[in-house]
PDB file of N, CA, C and O in Angstrom, chain B, residues numbered from 101:
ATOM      1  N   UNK B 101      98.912  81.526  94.973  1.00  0.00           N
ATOM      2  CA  UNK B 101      99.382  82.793  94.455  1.00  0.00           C
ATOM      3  C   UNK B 101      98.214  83.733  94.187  1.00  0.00           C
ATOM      4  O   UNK B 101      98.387  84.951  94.219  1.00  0.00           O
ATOM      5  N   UNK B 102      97.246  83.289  93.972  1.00  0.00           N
ATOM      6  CA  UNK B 102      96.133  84.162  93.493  1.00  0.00           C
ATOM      7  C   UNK B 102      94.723  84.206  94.794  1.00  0.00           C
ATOM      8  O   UNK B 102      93.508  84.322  94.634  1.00  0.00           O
ATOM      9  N   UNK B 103      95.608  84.050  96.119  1.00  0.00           N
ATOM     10  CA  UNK B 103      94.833  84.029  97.335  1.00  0.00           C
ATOM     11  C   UNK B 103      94.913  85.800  97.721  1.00  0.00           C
ATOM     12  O   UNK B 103      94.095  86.471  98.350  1.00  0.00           O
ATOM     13  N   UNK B 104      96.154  86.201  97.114  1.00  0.00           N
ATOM     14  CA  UNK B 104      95.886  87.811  97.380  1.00  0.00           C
ATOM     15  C   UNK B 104      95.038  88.628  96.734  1.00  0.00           C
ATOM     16  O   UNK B 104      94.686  89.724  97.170  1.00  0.00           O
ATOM     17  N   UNK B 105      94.638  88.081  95.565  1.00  0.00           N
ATOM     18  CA  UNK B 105      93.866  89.393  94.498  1.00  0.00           C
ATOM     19  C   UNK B 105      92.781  89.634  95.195  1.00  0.00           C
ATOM     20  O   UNK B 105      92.443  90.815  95.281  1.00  0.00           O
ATOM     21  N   UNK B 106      91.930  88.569  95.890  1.00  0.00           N
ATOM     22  CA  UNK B 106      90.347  88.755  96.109  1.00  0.00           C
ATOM     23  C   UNK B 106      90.691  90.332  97.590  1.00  0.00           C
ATOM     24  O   UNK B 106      90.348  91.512  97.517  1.00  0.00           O
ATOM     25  N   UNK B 107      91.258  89.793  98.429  1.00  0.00           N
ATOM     26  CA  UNK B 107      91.953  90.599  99.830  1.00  0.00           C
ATOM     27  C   UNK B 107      92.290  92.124  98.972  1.00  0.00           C
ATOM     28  O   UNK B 107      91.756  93.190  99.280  1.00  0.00           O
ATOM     29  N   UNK B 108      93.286  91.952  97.849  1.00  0.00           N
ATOM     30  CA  UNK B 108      93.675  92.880  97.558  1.00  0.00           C
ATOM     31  C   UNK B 108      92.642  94.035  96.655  1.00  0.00           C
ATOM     32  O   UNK B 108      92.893  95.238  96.714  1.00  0.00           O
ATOM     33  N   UNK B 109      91.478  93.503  95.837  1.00  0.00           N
ATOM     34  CA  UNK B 109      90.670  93.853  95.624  1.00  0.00           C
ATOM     35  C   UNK B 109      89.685  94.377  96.482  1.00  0.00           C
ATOM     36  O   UNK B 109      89.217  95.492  96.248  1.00  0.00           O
ATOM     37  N   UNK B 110      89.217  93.540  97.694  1.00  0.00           N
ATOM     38  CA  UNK B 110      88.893  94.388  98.683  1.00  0.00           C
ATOM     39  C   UNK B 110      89.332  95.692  99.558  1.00  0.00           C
ATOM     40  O   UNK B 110      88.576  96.595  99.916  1.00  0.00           O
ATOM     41  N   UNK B 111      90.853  95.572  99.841  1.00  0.00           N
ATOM     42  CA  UNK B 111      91.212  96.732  99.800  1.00  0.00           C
ATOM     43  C   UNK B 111      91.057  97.712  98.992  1.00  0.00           C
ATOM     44  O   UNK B 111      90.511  98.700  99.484  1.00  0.00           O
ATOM     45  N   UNK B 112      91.282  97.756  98.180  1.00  0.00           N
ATOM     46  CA  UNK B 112      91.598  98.718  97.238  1.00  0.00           C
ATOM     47  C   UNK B 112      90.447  99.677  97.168  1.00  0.00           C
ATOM     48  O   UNK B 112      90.604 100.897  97.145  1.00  0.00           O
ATOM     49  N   UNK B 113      88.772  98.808  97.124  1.00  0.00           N
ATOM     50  CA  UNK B 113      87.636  99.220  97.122  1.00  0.00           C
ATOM     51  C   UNK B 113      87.140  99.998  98.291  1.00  0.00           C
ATOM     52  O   UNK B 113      86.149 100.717  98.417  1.00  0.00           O
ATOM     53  N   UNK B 114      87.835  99.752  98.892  1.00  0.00           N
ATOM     54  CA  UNK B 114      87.784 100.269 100.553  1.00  0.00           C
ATOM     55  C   UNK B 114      88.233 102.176 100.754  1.00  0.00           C
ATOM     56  O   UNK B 114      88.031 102.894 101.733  1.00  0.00           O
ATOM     57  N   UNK B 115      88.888 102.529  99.399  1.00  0.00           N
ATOM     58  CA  UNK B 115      89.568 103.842  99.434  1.00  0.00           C
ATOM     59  C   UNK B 115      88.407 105.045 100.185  1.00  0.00           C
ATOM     60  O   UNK B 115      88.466 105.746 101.195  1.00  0.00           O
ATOM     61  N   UNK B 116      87.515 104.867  99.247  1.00  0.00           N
ATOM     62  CA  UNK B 116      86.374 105.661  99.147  1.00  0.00           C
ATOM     63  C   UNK B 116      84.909 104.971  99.858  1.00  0.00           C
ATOM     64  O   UNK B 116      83.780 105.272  99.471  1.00  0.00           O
ATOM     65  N   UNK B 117      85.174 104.093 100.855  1.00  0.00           N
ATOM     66  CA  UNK B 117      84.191 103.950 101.519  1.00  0.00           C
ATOM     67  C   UNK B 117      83.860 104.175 103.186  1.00  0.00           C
ATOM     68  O   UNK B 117      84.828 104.469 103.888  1.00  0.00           O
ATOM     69  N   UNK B 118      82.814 104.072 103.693  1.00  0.00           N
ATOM     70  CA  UNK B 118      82.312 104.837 104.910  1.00  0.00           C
ATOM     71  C   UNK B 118      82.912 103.297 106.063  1.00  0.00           C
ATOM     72  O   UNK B 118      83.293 102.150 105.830  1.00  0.00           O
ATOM     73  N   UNK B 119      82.696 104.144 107.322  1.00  0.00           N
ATOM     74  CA  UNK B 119      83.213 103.625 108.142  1.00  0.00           C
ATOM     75  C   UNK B 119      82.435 101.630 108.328  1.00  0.00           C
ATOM     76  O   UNK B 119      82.887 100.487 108.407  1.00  0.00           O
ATOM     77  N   UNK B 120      81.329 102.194 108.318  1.00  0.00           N
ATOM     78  CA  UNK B 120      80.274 101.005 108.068  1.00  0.00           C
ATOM     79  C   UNK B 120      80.669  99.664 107.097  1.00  0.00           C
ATOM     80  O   UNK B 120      80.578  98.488 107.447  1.00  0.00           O
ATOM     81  N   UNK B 121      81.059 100.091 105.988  1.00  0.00           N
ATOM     82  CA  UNK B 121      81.413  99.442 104.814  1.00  0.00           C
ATOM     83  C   UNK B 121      82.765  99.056 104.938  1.00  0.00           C
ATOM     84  O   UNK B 121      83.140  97.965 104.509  1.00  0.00           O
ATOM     85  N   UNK B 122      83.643  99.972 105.568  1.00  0.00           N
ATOM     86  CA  UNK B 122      85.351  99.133 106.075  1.00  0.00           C
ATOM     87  C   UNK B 122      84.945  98.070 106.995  1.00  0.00           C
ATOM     88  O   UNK B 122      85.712  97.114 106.880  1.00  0.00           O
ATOM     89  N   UNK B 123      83.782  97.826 108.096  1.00  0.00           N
ATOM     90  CA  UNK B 123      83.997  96.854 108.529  1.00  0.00           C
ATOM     91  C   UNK B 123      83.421  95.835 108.208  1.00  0.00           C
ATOM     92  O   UNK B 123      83.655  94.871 108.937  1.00  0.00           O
ATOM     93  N   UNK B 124      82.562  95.633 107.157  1.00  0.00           N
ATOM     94  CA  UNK B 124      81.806  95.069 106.538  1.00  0.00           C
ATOM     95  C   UNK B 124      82.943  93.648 106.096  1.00  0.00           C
ATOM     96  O   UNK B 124      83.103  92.484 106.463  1.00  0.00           O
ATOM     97  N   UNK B 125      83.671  94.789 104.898  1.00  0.00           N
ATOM     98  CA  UNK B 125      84.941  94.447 104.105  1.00  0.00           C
ATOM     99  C   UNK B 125      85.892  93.668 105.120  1.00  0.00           C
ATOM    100  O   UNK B 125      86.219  92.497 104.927  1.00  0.00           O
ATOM    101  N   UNK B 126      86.247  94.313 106.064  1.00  0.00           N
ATOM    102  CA  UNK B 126      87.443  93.557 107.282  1.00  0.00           C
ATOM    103  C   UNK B 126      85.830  92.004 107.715  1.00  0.00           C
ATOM    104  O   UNK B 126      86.428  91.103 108.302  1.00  0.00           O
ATOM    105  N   UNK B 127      85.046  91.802 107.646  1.00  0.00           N
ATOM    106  CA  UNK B 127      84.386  91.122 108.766  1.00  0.00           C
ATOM    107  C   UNK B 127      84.562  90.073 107.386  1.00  0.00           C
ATOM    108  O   UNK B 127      84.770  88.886 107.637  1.00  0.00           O
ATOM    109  N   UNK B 128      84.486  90.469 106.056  1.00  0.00           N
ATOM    110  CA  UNK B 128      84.415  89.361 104.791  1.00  0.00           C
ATOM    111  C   UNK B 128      85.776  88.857 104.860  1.00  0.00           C
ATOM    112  O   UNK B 128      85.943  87.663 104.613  1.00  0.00           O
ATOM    113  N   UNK B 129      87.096  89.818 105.256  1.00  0.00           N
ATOM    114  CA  UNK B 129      88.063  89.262 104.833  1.00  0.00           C
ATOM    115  C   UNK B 129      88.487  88.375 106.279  1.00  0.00           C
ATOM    116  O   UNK B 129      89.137  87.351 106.069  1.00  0.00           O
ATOM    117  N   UNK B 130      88.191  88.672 107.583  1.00  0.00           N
ATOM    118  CA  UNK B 130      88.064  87.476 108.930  1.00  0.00           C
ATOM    119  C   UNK B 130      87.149  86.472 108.376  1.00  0.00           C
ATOM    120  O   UNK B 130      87.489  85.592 109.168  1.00  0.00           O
ATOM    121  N   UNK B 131      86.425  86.002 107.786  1.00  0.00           N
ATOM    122  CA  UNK B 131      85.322  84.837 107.377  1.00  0.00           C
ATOM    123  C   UNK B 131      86.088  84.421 106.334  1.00  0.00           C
ATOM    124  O   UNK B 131      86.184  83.215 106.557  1.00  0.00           O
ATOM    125  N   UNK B 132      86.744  84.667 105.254  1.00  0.00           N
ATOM    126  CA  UNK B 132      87.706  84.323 104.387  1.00  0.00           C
ATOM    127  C   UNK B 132      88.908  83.199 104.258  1.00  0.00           C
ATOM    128  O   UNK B 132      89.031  82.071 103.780  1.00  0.00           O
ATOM    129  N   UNK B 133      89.829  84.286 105.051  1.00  0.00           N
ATOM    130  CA  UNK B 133      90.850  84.148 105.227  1.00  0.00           C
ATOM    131  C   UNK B 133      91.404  84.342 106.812  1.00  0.00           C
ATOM    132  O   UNK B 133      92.161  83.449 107.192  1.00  0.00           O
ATOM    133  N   UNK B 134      91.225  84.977 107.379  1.00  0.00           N
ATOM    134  CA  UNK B 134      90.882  85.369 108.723  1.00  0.00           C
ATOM    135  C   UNK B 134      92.098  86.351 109.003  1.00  0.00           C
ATOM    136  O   UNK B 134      93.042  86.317 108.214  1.00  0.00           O
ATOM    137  N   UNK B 135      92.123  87.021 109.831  1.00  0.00           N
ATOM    138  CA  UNK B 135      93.099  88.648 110.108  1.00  0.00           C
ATOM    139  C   UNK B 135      94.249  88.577 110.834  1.00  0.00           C
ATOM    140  O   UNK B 135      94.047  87.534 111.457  1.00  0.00           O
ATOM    141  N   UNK B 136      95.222  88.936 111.150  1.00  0.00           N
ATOM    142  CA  UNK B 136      96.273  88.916 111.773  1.00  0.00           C
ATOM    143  C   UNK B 136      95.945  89.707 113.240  1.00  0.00           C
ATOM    144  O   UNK B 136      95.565  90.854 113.472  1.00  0.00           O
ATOM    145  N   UNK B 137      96.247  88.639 114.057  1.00  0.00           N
ATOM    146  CA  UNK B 137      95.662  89.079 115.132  1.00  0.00           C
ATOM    147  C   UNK B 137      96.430  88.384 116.177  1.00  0.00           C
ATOM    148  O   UNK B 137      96.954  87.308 115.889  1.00  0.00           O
ATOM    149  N   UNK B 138      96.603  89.058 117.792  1.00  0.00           N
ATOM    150  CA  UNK B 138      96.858  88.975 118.726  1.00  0.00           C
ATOM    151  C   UNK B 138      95.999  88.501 120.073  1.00  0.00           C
ATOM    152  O   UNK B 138      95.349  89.287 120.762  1.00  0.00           O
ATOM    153  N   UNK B 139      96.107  87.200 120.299  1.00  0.00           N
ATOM    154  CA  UNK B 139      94.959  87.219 121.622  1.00  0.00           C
ATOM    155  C   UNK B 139      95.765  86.571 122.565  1.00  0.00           C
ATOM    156  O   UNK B 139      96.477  85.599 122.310  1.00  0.00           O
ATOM    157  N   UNK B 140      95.651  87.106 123.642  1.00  0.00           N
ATOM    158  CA  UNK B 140      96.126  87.443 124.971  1.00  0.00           C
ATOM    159  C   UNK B 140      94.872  87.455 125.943  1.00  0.00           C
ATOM    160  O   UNK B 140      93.934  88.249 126.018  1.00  0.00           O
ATOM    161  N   UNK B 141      95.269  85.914 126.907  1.00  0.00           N
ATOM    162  CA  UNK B 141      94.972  85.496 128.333  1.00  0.00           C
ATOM    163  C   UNK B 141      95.170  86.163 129.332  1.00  0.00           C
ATOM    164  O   UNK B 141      96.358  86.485 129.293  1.00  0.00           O
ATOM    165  N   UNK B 142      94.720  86.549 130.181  1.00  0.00           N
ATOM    166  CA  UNK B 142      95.349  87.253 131.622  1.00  0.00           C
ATOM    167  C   UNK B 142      94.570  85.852 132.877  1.00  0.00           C
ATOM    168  O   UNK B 142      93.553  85.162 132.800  1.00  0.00           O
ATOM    169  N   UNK B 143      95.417  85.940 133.675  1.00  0.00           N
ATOM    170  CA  UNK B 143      95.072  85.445 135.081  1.00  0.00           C
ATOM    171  C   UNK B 143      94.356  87.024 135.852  1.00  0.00           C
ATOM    172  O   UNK B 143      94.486  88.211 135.554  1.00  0.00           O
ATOM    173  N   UNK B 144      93.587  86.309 136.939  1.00  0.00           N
ATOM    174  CA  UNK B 144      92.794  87.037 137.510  1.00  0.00           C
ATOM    175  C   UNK B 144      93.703  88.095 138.213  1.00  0.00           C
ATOM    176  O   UNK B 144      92.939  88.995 138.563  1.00  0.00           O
ATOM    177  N   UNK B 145      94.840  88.369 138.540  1.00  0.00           N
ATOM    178  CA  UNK B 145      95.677  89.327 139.074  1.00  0.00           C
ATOM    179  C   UNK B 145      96.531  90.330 137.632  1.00  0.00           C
ATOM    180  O   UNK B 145      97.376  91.225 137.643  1.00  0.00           O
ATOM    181  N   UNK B 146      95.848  89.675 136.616  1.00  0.00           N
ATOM    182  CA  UNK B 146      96.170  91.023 135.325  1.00  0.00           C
ATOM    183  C   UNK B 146      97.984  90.210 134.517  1.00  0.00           C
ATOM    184  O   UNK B 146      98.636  90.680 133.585  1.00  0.00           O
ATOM    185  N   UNK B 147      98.154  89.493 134.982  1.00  0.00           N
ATOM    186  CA  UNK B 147      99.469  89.205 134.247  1.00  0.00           C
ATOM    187  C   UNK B 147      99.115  88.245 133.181  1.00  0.00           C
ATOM    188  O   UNK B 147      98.099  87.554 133.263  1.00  0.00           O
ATOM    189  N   UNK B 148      99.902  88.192 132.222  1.00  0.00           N
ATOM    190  CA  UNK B 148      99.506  87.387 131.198  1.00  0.00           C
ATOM    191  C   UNK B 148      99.905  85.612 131.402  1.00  0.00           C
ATOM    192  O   UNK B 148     100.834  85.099 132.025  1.00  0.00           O
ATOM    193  N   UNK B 149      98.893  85.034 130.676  1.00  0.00           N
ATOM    194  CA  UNK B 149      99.304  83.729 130.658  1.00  0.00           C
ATOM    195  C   UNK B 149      99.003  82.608 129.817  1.00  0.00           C
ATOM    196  O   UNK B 149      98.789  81.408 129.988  1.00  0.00           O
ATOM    197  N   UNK B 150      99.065  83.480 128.757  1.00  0.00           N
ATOM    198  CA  UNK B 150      99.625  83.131 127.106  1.00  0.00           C
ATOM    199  C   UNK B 150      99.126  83.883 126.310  1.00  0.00           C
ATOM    200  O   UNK B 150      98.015  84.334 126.589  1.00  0.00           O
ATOM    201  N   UNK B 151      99.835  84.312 124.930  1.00  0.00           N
ATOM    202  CA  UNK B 151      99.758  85.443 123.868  1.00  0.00           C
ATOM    203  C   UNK B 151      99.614  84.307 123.091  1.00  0.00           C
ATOM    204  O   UNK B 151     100.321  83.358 123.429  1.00  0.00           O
ATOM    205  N   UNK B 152      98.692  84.115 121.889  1.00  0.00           N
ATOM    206  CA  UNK B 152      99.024  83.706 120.730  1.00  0.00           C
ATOM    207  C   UNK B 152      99.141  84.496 119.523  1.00  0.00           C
ATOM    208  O   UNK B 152      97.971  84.869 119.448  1.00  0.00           O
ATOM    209  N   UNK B 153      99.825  85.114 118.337  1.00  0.00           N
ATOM    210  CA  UNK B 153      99.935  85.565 117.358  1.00  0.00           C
ATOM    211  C   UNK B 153      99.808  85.113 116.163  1.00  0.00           C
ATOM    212  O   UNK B 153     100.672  84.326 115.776  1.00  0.00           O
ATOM    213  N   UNK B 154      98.784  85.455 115.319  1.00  0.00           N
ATOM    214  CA  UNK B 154      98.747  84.746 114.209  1.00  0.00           C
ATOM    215  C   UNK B 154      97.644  85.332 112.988  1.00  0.00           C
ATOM    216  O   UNK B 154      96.855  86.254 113.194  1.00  0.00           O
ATOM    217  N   UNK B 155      97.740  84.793 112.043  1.00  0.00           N
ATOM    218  CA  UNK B 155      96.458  85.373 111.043  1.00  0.00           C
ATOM    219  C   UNK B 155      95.320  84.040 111.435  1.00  0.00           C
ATOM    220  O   UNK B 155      95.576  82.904 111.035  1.00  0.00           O
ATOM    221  N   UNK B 156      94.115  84.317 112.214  1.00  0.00           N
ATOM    222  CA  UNK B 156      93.368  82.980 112.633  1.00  0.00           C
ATOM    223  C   UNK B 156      91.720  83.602 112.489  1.00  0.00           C
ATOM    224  O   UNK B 156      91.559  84.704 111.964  1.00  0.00           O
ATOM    225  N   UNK B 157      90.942  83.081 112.823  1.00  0.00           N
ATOM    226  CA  UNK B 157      89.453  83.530 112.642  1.00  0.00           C
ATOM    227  C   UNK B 157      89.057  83.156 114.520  1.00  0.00           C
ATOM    228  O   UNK B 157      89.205  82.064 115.067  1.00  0.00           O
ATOM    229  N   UNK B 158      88.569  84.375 115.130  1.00  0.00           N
ATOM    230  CA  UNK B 158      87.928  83.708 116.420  1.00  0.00           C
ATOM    231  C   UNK B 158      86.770  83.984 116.273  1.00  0.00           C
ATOM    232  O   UNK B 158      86.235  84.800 115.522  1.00  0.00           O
ATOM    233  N   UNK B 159      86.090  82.828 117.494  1.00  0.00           N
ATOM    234  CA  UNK B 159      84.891  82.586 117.099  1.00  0.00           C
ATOM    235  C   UNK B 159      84.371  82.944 118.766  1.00  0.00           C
ATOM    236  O   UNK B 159      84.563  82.072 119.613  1.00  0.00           O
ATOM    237  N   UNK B 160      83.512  84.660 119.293  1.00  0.00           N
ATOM    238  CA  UNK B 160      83.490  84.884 120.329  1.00  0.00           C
ATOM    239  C   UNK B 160      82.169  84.125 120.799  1.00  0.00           C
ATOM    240  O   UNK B 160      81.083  84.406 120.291  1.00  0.00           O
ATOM    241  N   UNK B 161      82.316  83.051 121.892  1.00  0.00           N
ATOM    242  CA  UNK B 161      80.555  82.681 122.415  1.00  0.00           C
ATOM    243  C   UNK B 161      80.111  82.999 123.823  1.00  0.00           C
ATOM    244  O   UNK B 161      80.391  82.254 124.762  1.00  0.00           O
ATOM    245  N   UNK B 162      79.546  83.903 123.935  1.00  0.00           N
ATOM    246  CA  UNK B 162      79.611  84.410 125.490  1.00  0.00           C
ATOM    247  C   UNK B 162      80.913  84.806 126.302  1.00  0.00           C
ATOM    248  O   UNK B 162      81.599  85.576 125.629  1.00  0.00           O
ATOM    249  N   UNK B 163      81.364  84.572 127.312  1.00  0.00           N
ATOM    250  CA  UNK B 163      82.598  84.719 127.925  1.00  0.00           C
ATOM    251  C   UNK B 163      83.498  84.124 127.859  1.00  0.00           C
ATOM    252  O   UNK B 163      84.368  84.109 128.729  1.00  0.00           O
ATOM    253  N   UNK B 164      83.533  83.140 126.256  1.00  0.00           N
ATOM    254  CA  UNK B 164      84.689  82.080 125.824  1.00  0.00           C
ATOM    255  C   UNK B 164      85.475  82.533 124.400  1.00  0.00           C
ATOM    256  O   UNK B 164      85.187  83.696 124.118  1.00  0.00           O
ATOM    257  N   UNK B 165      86.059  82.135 123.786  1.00  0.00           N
ATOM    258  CA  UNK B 165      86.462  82.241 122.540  1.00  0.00           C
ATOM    259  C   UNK B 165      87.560  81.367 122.252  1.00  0.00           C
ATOM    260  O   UNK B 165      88.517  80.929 122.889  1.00  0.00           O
ATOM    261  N   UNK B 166      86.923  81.206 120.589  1.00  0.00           N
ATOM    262  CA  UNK B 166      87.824  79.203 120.099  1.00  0.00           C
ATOM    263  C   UNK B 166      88.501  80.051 118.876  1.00  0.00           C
ATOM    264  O   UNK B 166      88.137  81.212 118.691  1.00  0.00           O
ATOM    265  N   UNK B 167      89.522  79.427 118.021  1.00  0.00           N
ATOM    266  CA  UNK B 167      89.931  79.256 117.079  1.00  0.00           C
ATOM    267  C   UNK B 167      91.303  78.189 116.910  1.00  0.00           C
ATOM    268  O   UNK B 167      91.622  77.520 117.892  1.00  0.00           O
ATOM    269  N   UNK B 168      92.063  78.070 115.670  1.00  0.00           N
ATOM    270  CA  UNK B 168      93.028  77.642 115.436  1.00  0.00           C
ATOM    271  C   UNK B 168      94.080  78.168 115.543  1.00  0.00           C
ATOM    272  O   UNK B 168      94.197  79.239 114.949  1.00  0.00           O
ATOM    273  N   UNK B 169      94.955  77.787 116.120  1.00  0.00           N
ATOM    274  CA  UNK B 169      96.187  78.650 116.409  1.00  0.00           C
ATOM    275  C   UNK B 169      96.814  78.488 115.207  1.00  0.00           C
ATOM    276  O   UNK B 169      96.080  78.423 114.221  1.00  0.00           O
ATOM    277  N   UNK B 170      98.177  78.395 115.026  1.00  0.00           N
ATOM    278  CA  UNK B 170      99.184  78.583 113.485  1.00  0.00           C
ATOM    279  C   UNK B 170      99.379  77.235 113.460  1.00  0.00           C
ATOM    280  O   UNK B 170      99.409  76.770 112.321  1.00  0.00           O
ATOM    281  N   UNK B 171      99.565  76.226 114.617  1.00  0.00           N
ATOM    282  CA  UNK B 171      99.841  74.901 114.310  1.00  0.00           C
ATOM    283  C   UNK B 171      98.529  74.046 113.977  1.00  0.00           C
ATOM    284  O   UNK B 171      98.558  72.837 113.750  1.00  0.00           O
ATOM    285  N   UNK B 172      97.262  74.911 113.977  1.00  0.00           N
ATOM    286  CA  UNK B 172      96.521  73.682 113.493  1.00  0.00           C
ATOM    287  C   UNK B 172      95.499  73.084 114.802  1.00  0.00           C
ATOM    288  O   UNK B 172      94.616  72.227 114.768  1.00  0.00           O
ATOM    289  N   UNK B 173      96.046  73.955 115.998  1.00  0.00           N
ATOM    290  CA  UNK B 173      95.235  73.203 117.116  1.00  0.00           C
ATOM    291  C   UNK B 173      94.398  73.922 117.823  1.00  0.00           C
ATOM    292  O   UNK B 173      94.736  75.058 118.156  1.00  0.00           O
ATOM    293  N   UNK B 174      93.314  73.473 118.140  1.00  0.00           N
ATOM    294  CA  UNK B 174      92.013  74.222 118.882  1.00  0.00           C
ATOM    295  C   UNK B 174      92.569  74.619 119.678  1.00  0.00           C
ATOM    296  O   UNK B 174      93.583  74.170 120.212  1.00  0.00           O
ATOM    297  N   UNK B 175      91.691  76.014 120.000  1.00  0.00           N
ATOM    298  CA  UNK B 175      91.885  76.765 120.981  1.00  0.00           C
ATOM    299  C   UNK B 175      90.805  77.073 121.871  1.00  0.00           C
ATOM    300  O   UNK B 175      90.176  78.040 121.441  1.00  0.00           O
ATOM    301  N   UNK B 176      90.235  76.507 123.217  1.00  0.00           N
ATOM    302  CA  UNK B 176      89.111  77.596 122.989  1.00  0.00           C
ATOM    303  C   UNK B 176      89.877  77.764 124.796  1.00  0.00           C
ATOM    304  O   UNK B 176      90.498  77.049 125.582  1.00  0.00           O
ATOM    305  N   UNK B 177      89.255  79.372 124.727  1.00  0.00           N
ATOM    306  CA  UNK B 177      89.570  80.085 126.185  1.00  0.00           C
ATOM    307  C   UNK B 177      88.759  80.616 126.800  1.00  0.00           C
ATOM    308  O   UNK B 177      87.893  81.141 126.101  1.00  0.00           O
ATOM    309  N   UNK B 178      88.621  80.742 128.040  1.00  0.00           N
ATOM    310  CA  UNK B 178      87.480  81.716 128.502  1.00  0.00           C
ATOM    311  C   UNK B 178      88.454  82.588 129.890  1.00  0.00           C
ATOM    312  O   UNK B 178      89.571  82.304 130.322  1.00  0.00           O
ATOM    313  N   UNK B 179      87.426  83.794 130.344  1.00  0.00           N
ATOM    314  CA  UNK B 179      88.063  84.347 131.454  1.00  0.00           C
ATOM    315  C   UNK B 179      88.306  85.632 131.003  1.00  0.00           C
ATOM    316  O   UNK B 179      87.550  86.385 130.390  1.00  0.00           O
ATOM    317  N   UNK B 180      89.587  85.820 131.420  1.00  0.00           N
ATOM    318  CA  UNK B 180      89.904  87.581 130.915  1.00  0.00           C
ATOM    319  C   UNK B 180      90.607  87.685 129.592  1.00  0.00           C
ATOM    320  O   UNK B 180      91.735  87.361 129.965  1.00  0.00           O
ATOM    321  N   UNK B 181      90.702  87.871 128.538  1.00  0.00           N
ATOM    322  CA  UNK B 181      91.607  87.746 127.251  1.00  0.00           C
ATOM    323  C   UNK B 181      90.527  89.168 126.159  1.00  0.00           C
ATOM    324  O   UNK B 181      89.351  89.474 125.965  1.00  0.00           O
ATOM    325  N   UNK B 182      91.991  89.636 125.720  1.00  0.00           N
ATOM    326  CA  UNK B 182      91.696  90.758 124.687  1.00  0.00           C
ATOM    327  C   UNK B 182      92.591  90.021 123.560  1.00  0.00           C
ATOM    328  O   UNK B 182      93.661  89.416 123.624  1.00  0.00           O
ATOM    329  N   UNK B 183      91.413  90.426 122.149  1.00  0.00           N
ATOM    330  CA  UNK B 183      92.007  90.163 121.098  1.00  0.00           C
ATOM    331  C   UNK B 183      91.849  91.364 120.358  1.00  0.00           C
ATOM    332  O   UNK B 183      90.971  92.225 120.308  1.00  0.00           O
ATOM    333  N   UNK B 184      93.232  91.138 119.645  1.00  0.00           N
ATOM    334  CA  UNK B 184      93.512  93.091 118.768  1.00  0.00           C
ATOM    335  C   UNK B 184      93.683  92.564 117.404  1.00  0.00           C
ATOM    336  O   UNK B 184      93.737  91.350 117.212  1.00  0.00           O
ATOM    337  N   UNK B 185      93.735  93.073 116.835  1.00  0.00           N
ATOM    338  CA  UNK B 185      93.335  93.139 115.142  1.00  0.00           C
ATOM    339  C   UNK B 185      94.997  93.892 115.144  1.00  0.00           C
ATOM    340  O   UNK B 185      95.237  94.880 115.839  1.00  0.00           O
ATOM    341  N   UNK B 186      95.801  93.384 114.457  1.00  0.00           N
ATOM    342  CA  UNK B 186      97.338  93.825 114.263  1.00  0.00           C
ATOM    343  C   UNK B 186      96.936  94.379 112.645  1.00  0.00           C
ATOM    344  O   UNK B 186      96.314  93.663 111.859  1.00  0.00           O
ATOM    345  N   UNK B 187      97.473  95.970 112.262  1.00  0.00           N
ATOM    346  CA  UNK B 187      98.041  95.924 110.821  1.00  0.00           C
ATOM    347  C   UNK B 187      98.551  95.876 110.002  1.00  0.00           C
ATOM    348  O   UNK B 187      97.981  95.955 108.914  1.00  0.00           O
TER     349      UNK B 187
END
């Protein structure tokens, strides 16, 4: 229950600060807790070939990227994939 105050405190502090310092704040609260986010695979002809959705932490290493999906299980991908920051 008291996993929101720290998040919510960061927001809040965020009213009156510079662009620099919002991502500062978003990069503490991905190392945290990690962000609600969308990452999406493509095959080499542009169609997709798997979305995962979730609040997760990725971890980008060169032309790959790992994290935990919602069930708990490694992920790691490489190739074509965009990940978006959902709000």
């Amino acid at each position: 229950m008291k996993l929101w105050i720290a998040p919510a405190a960061l927001m809040l502090s965020a009213v009156g600060c510079t662009e620099s310092q919002r991502n500062q704040i978003s990069h503490i609260k991905s190392d945290l807790i990690g962000l609600d986010r969308v990452v999406t695979l493509y095959n080499d002809h542009g169609g997709v070939i798997k979305t995962w959705k979730g609040d997760f932490k990725v971890e980008v290493l060169g032309s790959s990227a790992r994290f935990l999906d919602e069930d708990g299980n490694a992920v790691i991908i490489s190739g074509t994939f965009v990940i978006e920051e959902v709000d």
